[in-house]
N, C-alpha and C positions, 0 to 999 in steps of 0.2 A: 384368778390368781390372787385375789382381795388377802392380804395377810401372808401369802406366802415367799419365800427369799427362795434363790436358788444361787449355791456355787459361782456358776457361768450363766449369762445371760446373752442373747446373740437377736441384736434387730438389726434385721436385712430388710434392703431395698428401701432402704432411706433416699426415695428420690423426690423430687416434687411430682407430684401427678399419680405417686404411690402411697407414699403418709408422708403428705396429706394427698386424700384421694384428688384425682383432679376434677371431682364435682365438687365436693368442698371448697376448692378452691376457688371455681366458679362460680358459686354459689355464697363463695361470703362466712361458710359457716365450719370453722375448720376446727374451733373451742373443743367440741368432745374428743378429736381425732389427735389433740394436742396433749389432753387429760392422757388420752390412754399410752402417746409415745411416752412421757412422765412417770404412767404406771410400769411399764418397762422395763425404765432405765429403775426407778426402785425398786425393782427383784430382784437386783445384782445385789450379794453379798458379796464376792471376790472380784470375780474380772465383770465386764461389761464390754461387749464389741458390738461398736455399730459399723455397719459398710453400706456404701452406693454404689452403683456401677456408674462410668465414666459415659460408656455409650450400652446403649441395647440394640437391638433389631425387633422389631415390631412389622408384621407382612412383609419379609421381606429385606426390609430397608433400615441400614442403620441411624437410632439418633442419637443423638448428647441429650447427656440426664442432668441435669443442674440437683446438687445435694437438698436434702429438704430443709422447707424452711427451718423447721425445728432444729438440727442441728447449728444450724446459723443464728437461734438466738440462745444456744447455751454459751454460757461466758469461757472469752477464750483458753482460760487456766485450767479449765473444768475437765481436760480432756488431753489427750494425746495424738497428733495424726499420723498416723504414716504413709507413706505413699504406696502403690501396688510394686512399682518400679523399683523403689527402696526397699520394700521388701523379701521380691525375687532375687534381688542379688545378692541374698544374706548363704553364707553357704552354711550350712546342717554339717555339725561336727559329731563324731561316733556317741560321746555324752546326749547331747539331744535327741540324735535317732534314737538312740538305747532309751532315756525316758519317753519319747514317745511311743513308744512300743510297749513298755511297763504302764503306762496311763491306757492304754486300749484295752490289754489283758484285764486290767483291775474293772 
């Protein structure tokens, strides 16, 4: 994506143990994996969304995901959080539905 911007930008799975891999992280060497979240976050021309999950399940069994480092060392102005919880209880009024529906078609 060297040079190119898009619109919306969407990096998921912002966990530790995902980016950055958790060999990386074992390993000491998490420098490229750090470059490339950076290359990421600058393709956003308009919005930019990063999300974590709180817990996964993995064989099985749930665990807790601790956010990755990376997002932990962008400065705290640089960003907006919201919570999943604050955001489920936002109710959708007929205006919103209606452009969500005109943004799909288009």
């Amino acid at each position: 994506s060297k040079g190119l911007e898009y619109p919306n930008v969407y990096l998921v799975g912002l966990e530790n143990g995902f980016i950055p891999h958790q060999r990386s992280l074992d390993d000491g060497t998490i420098d490229e994996e750090r470059r490339l979240f950076y290359v990421g976050i600058t393709r956003a021309k308009d919005d930019l969304c990063m999300t974590y999950c709180a817990t996964r399940k993995k064989w099985g069994e749930e665990h807790h995901c601790e956010p990755s480092v990376f997002i932990q060392e962008l400065p705290e102005d640089g960003y907006h959080y919201t919570d999943h919880a604050e955001l489920m209880a936002q109710e959708a009024d007929d205006d919103d539905m209606a452009a969500l529906f005109k943004d799909m078609r288009s």
